[in-house]
C-alpha positions in Angstrom: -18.7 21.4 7.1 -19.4 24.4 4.8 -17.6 24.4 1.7 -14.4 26.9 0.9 -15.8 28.9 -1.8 -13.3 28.2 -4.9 -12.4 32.0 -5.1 -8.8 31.8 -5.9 -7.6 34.7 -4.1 -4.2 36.0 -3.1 -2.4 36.1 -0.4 -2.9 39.8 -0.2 -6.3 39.5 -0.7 -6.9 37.4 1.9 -5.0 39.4 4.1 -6.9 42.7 3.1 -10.9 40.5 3.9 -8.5 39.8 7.8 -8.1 43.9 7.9 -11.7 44.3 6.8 -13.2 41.8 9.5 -11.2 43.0 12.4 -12.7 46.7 11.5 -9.5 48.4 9.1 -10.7 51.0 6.8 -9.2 50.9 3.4 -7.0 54.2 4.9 -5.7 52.1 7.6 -4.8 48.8 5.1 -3.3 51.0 2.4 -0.9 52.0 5.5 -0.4 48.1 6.5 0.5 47.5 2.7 2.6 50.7 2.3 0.2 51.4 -0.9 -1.8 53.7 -2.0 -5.8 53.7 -0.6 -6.5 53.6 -4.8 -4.6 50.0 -4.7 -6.4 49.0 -1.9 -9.8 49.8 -3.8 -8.7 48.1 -6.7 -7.8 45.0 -4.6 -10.9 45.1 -3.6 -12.4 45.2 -6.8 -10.7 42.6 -7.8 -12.0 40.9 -4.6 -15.3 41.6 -5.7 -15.1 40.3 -9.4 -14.0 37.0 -7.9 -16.1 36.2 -5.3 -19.5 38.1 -7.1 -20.1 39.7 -4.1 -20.7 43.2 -3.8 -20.8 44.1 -0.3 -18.2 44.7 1.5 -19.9 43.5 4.9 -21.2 40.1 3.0 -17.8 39.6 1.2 -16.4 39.4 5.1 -19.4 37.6 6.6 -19.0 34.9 3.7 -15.1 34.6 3.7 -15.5 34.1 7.3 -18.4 31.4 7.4 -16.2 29.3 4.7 -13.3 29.9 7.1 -10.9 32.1 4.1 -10.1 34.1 7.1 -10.4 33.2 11.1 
């Protein structure tokens, strides 16, 4: 059992890695949210600070190996 990596993300967040791994561009989410694309890069910012990962791919790849998303 791999542990859940103690992120503390939101909802939204968690939502917007979902978009990510099933291929969504930040275009497409900011149109899911009803935002604009510069919210979704600062959500994703934000997603980056917390987790301390960098890359978009690996922030997916690792939220989906601790089972964050499914």
């Amino acid at each position: 059992a791999s542990q859940i990596p103690n992120w503390k993300l939101t909802r939204k967040e968690i939502t917007l890695l979902q978009l990510l791994s099933n291929g969504k561009d930040v275009t497409l989410i900011a149109e899911a949210f009803e935002v604009p694309v510069s919210r979704v890069k600062n959500m994703l910012s934000d997603v980056r600070k917390k987790t301390g990962i960098h890359d978009r791919a690996a922030i997916v790849t690792t939220a989906l190996r601790a089972g964050v998303i499914g």
